[in-house]
N, C-alpha and C positions, 0 to 999 in steps of 0.2 A: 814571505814572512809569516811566522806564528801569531795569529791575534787570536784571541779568548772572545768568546762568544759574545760579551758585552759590548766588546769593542765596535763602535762603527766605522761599517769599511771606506777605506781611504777615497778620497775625490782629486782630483787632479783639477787646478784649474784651468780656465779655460784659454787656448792658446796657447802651450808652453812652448818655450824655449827649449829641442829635444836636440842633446848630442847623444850619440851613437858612440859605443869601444866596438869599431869595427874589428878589432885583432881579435878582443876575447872570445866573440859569435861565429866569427868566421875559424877559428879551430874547435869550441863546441860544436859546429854545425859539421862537420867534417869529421870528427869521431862518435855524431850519432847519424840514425837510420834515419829515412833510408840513402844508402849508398846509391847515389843514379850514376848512370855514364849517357853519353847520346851514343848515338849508332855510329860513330866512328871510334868510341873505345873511349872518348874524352871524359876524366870524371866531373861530374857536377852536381852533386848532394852538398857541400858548403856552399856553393854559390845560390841553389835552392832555399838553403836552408835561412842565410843572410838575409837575401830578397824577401822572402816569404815574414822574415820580422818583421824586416823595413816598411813594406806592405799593410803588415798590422798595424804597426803604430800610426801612419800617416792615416789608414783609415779611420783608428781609433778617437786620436787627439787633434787631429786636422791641424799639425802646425803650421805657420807662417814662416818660422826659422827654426834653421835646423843642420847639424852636420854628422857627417860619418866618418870617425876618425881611427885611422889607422896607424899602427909602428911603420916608421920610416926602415929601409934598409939600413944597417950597419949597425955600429956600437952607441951608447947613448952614456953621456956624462956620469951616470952611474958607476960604468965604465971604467972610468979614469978615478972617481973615489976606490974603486974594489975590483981589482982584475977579476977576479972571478965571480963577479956577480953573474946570473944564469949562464954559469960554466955547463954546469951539467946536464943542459938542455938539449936531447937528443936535435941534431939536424932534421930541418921541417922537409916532411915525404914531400917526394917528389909529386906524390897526385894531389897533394896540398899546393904547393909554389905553383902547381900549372893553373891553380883556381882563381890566380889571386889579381891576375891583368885581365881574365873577362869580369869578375866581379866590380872591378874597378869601373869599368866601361859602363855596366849595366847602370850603378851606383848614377855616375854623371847621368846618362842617356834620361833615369828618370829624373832630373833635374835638382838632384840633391848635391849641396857642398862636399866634398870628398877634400880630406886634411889629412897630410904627411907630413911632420914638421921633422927636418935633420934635427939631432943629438938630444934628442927627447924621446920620453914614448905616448903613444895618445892618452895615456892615464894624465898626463902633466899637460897636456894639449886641452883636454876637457876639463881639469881641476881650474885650470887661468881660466877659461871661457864661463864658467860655471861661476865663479868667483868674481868674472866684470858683469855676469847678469845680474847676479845679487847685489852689489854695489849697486845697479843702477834699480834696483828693487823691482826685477823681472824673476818671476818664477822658471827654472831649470828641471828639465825632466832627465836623468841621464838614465839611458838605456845599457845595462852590463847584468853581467854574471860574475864579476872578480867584486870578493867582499873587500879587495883595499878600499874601492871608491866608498865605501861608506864611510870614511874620515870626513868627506867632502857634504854629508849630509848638514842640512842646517835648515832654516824657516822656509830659505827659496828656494833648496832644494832637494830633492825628490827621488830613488832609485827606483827603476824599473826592472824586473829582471823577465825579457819576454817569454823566455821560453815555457818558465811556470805561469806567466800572466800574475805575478804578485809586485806588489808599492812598499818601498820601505823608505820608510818617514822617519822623524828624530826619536819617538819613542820606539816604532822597531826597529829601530838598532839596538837601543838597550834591553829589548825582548829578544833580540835576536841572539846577539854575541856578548849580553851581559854586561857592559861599558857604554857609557857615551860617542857620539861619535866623534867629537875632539879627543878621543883618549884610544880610539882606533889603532891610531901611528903608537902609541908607546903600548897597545897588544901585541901588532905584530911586530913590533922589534924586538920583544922579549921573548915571545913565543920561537923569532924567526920563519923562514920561509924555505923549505925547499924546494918548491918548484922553481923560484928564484936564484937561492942560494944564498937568502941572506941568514946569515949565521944564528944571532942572535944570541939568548944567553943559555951556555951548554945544559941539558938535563930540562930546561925548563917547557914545559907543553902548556895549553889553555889552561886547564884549571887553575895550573899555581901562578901562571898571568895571571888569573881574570882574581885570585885570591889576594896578590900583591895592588892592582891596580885599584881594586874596591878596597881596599884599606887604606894605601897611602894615597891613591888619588893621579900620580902620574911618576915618569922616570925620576921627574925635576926632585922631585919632593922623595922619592925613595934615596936618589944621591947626597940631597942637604941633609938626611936624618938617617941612614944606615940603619942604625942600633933597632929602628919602632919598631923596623921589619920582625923580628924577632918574635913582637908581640902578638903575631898574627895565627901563630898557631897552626898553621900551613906544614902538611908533612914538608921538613925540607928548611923550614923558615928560620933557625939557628944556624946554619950554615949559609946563609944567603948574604948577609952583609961580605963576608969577607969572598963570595963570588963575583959580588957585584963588585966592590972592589978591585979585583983580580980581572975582572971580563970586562972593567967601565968602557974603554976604548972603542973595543968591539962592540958592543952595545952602542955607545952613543955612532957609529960609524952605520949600525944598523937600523938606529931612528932615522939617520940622512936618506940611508937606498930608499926604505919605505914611506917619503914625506914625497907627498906628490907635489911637485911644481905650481906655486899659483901665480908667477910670473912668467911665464913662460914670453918672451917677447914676440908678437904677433901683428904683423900687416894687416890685420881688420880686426873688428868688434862684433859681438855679437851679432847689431841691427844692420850687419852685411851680410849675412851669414840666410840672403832669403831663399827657400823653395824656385826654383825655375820650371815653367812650362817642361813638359818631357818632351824631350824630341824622341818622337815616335816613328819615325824611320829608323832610326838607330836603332830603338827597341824590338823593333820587328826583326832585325835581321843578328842580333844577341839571341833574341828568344827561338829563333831557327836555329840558330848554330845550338844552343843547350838543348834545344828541343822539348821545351818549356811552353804546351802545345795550349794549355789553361790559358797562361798569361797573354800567349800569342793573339789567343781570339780574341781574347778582352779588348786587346788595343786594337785589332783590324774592327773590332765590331763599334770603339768609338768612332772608325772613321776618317783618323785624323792622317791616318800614313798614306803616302804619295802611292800614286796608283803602278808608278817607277820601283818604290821599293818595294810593293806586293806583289812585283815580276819577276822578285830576282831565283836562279835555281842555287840549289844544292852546288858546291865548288867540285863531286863529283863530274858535272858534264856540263858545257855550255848548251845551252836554250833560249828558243828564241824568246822575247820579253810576251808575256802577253798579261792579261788583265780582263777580270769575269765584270760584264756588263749587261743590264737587264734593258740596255736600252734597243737592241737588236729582236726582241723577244715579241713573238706573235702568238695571239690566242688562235686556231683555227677550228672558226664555227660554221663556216659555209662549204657547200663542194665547190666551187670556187677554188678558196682555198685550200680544199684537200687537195685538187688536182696539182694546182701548183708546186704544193709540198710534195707531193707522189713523183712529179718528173722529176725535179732536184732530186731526190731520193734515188732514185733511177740513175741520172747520173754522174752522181757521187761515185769519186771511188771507196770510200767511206764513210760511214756515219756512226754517231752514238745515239743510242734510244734507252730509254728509260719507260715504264711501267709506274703509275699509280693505282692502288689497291685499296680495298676495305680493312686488308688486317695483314700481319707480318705472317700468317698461320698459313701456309702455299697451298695447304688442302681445304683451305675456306675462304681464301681471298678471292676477291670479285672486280676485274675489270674494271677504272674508273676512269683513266683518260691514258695516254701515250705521250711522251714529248719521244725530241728530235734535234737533234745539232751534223750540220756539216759541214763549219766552218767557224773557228774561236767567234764569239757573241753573235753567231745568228742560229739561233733555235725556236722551236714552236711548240708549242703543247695545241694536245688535240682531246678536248672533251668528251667524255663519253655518256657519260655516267652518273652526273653530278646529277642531286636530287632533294636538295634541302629547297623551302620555300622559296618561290621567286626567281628558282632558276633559269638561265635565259636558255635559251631554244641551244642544243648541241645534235649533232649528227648521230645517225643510228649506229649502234656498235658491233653491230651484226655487218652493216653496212662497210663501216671505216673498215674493219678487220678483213671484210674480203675484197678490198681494195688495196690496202697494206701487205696479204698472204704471201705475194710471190715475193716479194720486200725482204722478209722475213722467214722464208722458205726456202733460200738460194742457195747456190751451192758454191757461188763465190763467196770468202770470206772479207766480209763489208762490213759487217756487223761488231761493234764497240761497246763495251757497256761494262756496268760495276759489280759484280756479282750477279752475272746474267743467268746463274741457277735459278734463280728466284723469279726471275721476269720469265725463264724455260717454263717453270712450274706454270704461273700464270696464263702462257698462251696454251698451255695445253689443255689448258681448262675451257677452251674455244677452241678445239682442233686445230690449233698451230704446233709445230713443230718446231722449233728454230732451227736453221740453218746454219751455212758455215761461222766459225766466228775471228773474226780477227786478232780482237785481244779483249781480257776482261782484266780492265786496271787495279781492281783487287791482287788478282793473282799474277799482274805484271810487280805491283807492290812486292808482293811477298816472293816471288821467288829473286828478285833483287837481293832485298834484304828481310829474310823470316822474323830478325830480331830486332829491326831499326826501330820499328813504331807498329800500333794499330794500322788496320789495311782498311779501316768503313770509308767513305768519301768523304766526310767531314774532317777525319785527321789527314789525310792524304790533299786535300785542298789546302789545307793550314801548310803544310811539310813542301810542297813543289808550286803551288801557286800564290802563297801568302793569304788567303782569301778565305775568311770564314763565311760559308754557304749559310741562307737562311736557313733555320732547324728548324724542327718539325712543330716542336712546342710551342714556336713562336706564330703557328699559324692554326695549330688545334688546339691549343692549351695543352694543360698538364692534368696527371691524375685520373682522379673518377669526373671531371668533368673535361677529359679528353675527349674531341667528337672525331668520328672518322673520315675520311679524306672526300668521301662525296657529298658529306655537309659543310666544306670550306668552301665559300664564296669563291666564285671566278677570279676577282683581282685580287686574290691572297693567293688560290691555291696553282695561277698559272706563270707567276714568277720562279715559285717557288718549282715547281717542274719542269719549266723549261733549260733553272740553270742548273737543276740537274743533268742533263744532255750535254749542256756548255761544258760544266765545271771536266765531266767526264771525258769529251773531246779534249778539253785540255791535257786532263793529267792523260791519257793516249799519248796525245804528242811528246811529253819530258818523260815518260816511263819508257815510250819502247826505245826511242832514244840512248836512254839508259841503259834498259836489258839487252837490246841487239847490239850497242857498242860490247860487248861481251857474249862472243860465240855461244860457250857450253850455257850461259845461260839463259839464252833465247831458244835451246833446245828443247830445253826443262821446260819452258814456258809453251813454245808449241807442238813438242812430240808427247808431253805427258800431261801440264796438268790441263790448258783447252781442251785435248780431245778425251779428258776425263769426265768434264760438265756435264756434257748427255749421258753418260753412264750413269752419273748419281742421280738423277733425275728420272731415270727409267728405275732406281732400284729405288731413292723416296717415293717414288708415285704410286708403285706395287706394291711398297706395303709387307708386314710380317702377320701371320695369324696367331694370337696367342688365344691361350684357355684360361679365361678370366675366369672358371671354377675353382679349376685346379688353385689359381693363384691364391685365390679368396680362404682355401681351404690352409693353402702353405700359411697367411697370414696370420690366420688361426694358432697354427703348430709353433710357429716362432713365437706367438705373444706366450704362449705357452713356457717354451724354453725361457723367454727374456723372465718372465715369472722365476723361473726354476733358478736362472742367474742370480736375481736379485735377491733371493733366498739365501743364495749360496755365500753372497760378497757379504750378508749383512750378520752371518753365522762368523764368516773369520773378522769381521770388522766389530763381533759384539755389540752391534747396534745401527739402527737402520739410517739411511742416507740417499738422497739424491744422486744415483750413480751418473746422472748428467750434468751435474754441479762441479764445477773447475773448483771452486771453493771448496768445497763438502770434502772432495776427491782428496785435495790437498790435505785435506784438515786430519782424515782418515790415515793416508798412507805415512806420511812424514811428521806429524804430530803425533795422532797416537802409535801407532804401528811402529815407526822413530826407522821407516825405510831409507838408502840414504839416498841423498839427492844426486842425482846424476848427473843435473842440467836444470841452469834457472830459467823464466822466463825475463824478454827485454828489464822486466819491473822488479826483477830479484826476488821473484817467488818462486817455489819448485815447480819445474815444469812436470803435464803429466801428456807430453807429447806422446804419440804413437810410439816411436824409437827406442823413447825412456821406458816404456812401459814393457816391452818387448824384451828390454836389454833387464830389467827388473823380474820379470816372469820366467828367468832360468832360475831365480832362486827362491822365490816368492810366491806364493798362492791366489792371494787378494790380485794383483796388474792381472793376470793369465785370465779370471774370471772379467775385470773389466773389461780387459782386448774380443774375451768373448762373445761381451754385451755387446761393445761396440757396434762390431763387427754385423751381428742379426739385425742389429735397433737397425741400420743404414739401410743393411738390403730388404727389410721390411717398409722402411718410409719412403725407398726410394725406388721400390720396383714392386714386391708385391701386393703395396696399397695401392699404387702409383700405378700402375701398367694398366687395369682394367679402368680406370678412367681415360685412359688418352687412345683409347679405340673409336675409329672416326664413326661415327654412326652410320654415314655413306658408304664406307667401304667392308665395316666391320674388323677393320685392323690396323695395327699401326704404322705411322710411320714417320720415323725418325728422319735428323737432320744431319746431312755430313758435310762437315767443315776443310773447306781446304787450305783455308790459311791463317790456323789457329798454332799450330805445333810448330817448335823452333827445325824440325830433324826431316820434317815432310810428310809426316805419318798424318793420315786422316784423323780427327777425333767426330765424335757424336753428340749430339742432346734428343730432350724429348721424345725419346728417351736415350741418356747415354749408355751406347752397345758396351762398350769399350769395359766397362768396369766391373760389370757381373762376373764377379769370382768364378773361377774355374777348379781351384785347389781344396775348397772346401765342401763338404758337403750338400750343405743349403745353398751354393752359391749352384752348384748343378741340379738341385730340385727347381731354381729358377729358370734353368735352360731347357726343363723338361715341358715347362707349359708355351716356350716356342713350337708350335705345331705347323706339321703338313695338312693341308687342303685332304680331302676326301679327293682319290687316286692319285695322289701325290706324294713323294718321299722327301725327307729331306736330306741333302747331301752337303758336308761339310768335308771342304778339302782342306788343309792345312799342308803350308811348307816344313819342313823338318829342318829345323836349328840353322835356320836360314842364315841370320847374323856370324854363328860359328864357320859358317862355308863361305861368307863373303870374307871373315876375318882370315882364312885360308888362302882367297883368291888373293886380297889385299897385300897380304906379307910374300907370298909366294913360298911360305917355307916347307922345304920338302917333304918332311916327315910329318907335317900336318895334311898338304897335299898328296899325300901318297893314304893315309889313314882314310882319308873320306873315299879317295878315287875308285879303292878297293872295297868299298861298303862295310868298312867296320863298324864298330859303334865306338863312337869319337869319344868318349868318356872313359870306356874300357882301354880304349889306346893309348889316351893318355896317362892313367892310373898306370900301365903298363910299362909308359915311360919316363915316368917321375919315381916309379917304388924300385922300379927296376925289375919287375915279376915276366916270367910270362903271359901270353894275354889269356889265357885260359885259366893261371889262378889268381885274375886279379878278385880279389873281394868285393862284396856288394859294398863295405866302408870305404875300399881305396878308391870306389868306382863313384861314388856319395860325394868325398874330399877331393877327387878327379873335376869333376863336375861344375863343384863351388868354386876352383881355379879357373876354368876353361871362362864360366859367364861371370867371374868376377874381373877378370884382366877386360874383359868389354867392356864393362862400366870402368873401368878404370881403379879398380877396387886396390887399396892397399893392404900390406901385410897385415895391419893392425885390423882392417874392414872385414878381413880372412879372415883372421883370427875369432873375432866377433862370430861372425856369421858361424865359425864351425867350431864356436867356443874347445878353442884350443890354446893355448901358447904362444905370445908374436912369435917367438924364434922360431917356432918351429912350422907357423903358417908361411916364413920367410924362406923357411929350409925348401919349401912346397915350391914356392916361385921360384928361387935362385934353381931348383931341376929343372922346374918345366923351361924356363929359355936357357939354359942348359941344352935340354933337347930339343928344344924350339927355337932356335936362333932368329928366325927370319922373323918371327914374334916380335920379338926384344927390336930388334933393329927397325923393324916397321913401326912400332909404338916412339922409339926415341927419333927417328924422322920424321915421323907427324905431328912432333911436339915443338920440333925446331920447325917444320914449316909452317904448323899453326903462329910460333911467335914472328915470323919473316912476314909471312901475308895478311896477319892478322886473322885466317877463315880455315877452313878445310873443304874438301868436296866430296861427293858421292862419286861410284863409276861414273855417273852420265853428267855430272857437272853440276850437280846439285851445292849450294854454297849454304855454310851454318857460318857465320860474320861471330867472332870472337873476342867483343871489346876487351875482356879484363883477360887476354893470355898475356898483356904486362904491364899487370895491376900491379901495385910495392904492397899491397895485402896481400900476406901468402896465403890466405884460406880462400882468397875470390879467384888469386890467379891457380891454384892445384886443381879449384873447381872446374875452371875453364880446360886445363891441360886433360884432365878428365873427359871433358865434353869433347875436345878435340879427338880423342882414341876413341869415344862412342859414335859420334856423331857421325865417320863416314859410313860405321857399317848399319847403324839405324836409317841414317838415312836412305840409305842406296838399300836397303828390304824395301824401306818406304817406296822407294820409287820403283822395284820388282814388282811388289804387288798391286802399284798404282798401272804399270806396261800389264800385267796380266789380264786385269779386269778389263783394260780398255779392247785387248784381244779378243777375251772374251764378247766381250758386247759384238765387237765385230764379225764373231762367229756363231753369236747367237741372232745377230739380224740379218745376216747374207745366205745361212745355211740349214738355221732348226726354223722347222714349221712355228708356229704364234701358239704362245699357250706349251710347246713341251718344257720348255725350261726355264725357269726366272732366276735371275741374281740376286737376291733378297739383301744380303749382309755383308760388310768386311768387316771383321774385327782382328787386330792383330795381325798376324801373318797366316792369315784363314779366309777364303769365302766359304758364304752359304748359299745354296741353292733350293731351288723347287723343282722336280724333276717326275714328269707322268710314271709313274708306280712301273706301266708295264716295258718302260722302253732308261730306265737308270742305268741296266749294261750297257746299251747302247751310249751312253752319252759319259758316262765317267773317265771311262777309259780316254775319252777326247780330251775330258774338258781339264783333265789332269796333265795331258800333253801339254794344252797348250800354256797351263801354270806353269810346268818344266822347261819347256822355250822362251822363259820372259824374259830369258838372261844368257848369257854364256859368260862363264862362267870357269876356272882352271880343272872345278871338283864339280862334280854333278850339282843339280840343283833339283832337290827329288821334293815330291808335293803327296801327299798320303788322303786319301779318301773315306767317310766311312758316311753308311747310311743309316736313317732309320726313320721311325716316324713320328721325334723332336729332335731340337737342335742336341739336348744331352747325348741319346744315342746315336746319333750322326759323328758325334765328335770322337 
């Protein structure tokens, strides 16, 4: 509601009487963001969206009574006054109706009245309910978005509308829509309704309602006196008696559809209508299936769900029941009980172990204690470390660790654990090595399913065990008054670590279960990415050397240029501006400059997205200088200030963090710094690859695959004349230019070879004519013309895209060569812009992924031939970015070793078409590249 600044804001009393229009929030909630699915493809953004009201309000006004009232299935009396009352209501999407029997569930489970009354709709369910509170002179809080209900306003009652969080009371209504709220029903009967279809009186919209209504006051009184109408001066208003006349019927048939029901005949009263306890076993196993992983802990962390229902798995795979208990949980502070835990350990055919630390940072965290599980709730943490006041007596760590080494050292794989990169990192900080590993439940997670959920142990405990693990916060605090892990007290910090071990052992048990019920992808799991973990851990540990001069100096040169930009943008903008201001931005290009909009933002402002700006800056001056600002401002904040601080002091270089189960397709990504993103295509972005430096007698060697993607999409299709182009070592571009223009391949042109090109890596991404078009600002037709040749002479193309689109929709996923799975919930979404995205992802996805998984089999080859065959010290792995390593290789022995280390990048596959790897050296990463 509009209130004017004098106004004070409305109060709600205490304890209301709250009905819910579950109909109206559960389709706003479902036509806005965000759109969620769970990892079976199921949508649930309304059901989110309902819940998350419901939520509000019971925390907000703590009712005592309360309902959620829904349309009944079928026609409603309405009906039978007016066949075609909401005739022309499109049929409810299918990803709507499927929301609408768990919503219900959830609704009950949290122990709220849920109301469907036959040949009504909940607007006339709430208007009777509404109407016997006030009677009994109970204040009504009704919760909606549809301004019919505000007919129903009066002393006791109340509208909410949650989703803005505003109250409209008996004066805003009349601030709002200009009428009282008893004169609502004879607005919109005159106005009519088309979302409904109620007719009303032809020609007439709000104004000349709300102009007839404030003069004569209501229908009643315009029908007894015709003629006054006249006197109102209303464009229109001379001709209105003999409309109204002419339309009376219709009108008075359209005050009936729009008069909500205050009698609706009802089997209870409001003071039946109480809150119930939530049964929270339900809740837990609603909030799993949506995957609603917030709400989940909440209720496991009250407590109150049966230790039954936080057993149950995923309807993927039976499991056996288990349940995390701290009552099996040993502290071990004597040798005593080292030894005992050492034999167990011994023999185990498996175990989970876990690492606590001083800091999440691998190159500065310190040793604090170890837990241990091998066997669902019997674990032990082992102290090491701890050193705040009053610590009680723990064993030496020097000591436990070389009583643990061979433990930990083995070459059977025994060894369980959650991201055991990080626990690698840690012992190598005390000459431990890890050994073989079994499984690391992260990336049992993720290569199950890359898109289902987060892969930390806390969501994955929520997801397969029901069991929200105690958090970290809950035992060091939050904030700047967070303390580190060797000043938490023994009985905080040794529950809290031991059922780390437990929780981990557990999810072991229901993942591999999972993943090995599925051949190709228990491969994934232990031919690529396990024996990936020591590889990035020997290339984090080594480290990159950069020239924090050079850098300091580049930082310089750019504030320079961003200077020169800001010049430039404030000469065409005729006046200076905040070129970091979405506001300013806005205010600039499409206010005054009057650029046009290409695309709004969610809030119906002009957006000034990257895209927009891009697709603006073919014709425009001012976007091309922003994209340029952009573009410097980032790699200046984000690397050449940025880089010379995150050099370890210990090492004097950096070293970055690689992620394995972040990317939906398999591809590695980076932080601290991210490799990944440092422009290649622009100038500055390879002045920043120049202050990557080689060691003094050391070179740097970066090998890079050549159009890697374009040679899997070859092997993929199997089409011959793509197959036959590479086999023969043409240059795939020129070939194809050759066979879309129809030229020989000697006069193809550098432009047919340009528009060649943009085809070949647009059908990878899945790009359409119109994306063509764009890209090579051309013509659709004619970007159309491009594609209909190339699968023309590409058949196996066409045919392998339109089968991977029908298998993507039959299996819901796709795979890589080696069995890599990308899970595809929206390939049959009824939104066609989620499901095209997905059909998209499906054509990219096997051949991103499966590079992903080449260069992940190369590196680990490598490692393998840089540990069994080169002496220590001639050649380090330093880098993957993309479909490139980088290397550190002794100055005087790089012919020696290039020639290898290339082979064995071209061996990581076979492949229909070669799989060629290109080398080049120097002494920084730019001229290596």
């Amino acid at each position: 509601m509009s209130q004017t600044s004098s106004k004070a804001p409305l109060s709600v009393p205490e304890n209301p009487f709250v009905l819910v229009d579950g109909s109206s929030y559960l389709f706003r909630a479902f036509y806005a963001p965000p759109h969620l699915t769970n990892s079976a493809g199921e949508p649930t953004g309304a059901i989110y969206g309902v819940v998350n009201m419901l939520r509000s309000l019971l925390k907000k006004y703590k009712p005592s009574h309360m309902a959620v009232v829904f349309d009944a299935k079928g026609t409603t009396f309405r009906n039978d006054i007016y066949a075609e009352y909401k005739a022309h209501r499109p049929p409810m999407p299918d990803d709507l109706r499927s929301q609408i029997a768990p919503l219900h569930k959830i609704v009950q489970a949290l122990g709220l009245p849920l109301l469907c009354i036959d040949n009504v709709e909940a607007d006339d369910v709430i208007g009777t309910l509404a109407q016997q509170a006030s009677e009994e002179g109970r204040f009504t809080l009704i919760s909606t978005g549809d301004k019919d209900m505000a007919q129903l306003v009066n002393d006791h009652v109340m509208l909410i509308n949650t989703m803005t969080d505003t109250l409209l009371d008996y004066d805003g209504v009349v601030e709002k829509y200009g009428v009282k709220p008893e004169q609502m029903i004879d607005l919109l009967s005159l106005m009519g309704d088309s979302s409904d279809n109620i007719p009303g009186l032809p020609k007439v919209g709000e104004k000349t309602a709300l102009a007839m209504l404030q003069g004569m006051g209501s229908i009643d009184a315009m029908l007894a006196n015709p003629e006054a109408i006249k006197d109102l001066g209303f464009r229109g208003a001379k001709t209105m008696p003999e409309k109204l006349e002419e339309h009376k019927e219709t009108l008075l048939m359209s005050r009936e559809l729009a008069t909500i029901k205050l009698d609706v005949p009802l089997d209870f009263k409001p003071d039946e209508l109480t809150i119930q306890p939530a049964d929270t076993n339900q809740l837990v196993e609603l909030y799993k299936q949506c995957e609603f992983r917030r709400w989940l802990a909440e209720v496991l962390e009250d407590g109150a769900a049966s230790d039954q229902a936080l057993g149950h798995e995923q309807p993927t795979q039976a499991a056996p029941e288990t349940a995390v208990s701290h009552d099996g949980y040993e502290v071990v502070t004597t040798q005593e009980q080292l030894d005992k835990w050492v034999k167990a350990l011994e023999q185990a055919e498996q175990f989970a172990f876990d690492t606590e630390t001083t800091s999440l940072n691998y190159m500065e965290a310190e040793l604090v204690g170890l837990s241990f599980a091998i066997e669902p709730g019997h674990a032990c943490y082992i102290p090491v470390a701890h050193d705040y006041p009053g610590a009680p007596d723990q064993l030496d760590r020097a000591d436990v660790l070389a009583q643990l080494k061979p433990l930990l050292t083995g070459s059977k794989p025994k060894l369980i654990g959650q991201n055991l990169k990080y626990d690698s990192h840690i012992l190598r900080r005390y000459d431990i090595s890890l050994g073989a590993i079994a499984n690391d439940t992260m990336l049992a997670s993720y290569v199950y399913n890359s898109t289902g959920s987060r892969h930390d142990m806390d969501s994955l405990s929520l997801q397969y065990l029901g069991h929200k693990p105690i958090a970290f916060e809950d035992i060091a605090g939050k904030g700047a008054k967070q303390i580190t892990f060797n000043q938490i007290a023994l009985e905080q910090a040794a529950p809290y670590a031991a059922e780390d071990a437990d929780v981990t052992l557990q999810l072991h048990q229901k993942l591999w279960q999972t993943v090995s019920a599925e051949k190709s992808l228990l491969h994934v799991l232990e031919t690529i990415e396990l024996p990936l973990v020591p590889v990035l851990v020997n290339m984090e540990q080594h480290g990159v050397q950069i020239d924090a001069q050079l850098l300091a100096r580049q930082s310089h040169e750019i504030a320079m240029e961003l200077q020169s930009l800001e010049q430039q943008a404030y000469d065409i903008a005729g006046e200076e501006f905040n070129l970091s201001s979405t506001k300013q931005l806005q205010q600039i290009l499409f206010e005054k400059l009057q650029l046009p909009v290409r695309k709004k933002t969610p809030k119906g402002a002009p957006s000034t997205a990257e895209e927009v700006l891009q697709e603006l800056a073919l014709d425009y001056p001012l976007p091309n200088v922003i994209m340029s600002h952009r573009g410097l401002s980032k790699l200046k904040s984000t690397y050449t200030d940025k880089l010379p601080k995150m050099v370890n002091p210990r090492t004097q270089r950096i070293h970055t963090s690689y992620h394995q189960a972040v990317t939906a397709t398999g591809r590695l990504s980076s932080s601290d710094p991210n490799l990944q993103n440092i422009p290649i295509r622009t100038e500055a972005g390879r002045r920043v690859r120049k202050a990557f430096t080689a060691p003094d007698g050391y070179k740097i060697m970066a090998i890079d695959y050549s159009q890697i993607e374009l040679r899997i999409m070859a092997h993929l299709s199997g089409d011959k004349a793509l197959v036959d182009a590479f086999s023969k070592g043409r240059d795939i571009h020129k070939a194809t230019a050759a066979e879309v223009f129809g030229v020989p391949l000697e006069q193809v042109t550098s432009e047919q070879r340009r528009r060649a090109k943009a085809v070949n890596f647009g059908l990878i991404y899945g790009m359409s004519a119109f994306g063509l078009a764009r890209q090579l600002d051309i013509p659709r037709q004619e970007a159309q013309d491009y594609m209909d040749k190339y699968f023309d002479r590409f058949p196996g193309v066409l045919k392998y895209m339109e089968e991977t689109r029908q298998q993507a929709k039959r299996d819901g996923y796709v795979e890589t060569i080696y069995g890599r799975r990308l899970q595809l919930p929206e390939i049959k979404s009824q939104n066609g812009m989620r499901r095209k995205a997905a059909e998209r992802a499906a054509i990219n996805a096997p051949m991103q992924g499966t590079a992903a998984d080449i260069i992940k089999r190369a590196m680990i080859a490598v490692h393998r031939y840089l540990r069994e065959q080169v002496p220590a010290d001639d050649v380090w792995m330093i880098m993957q970015v993309h479909d490139e390593l980088v290397f550190e290789v002794r100055e005087d022995k790089v012919a020696d070793y290039q020639t290898k280390l290339v082979e064995i990048m071209e061996n990581a596959a076979e492949l229909k078409v070669p799989l060629i790897a290109e080398a080049g050296v120097g002494d920084n990463w730019d001229e290596a590249h």
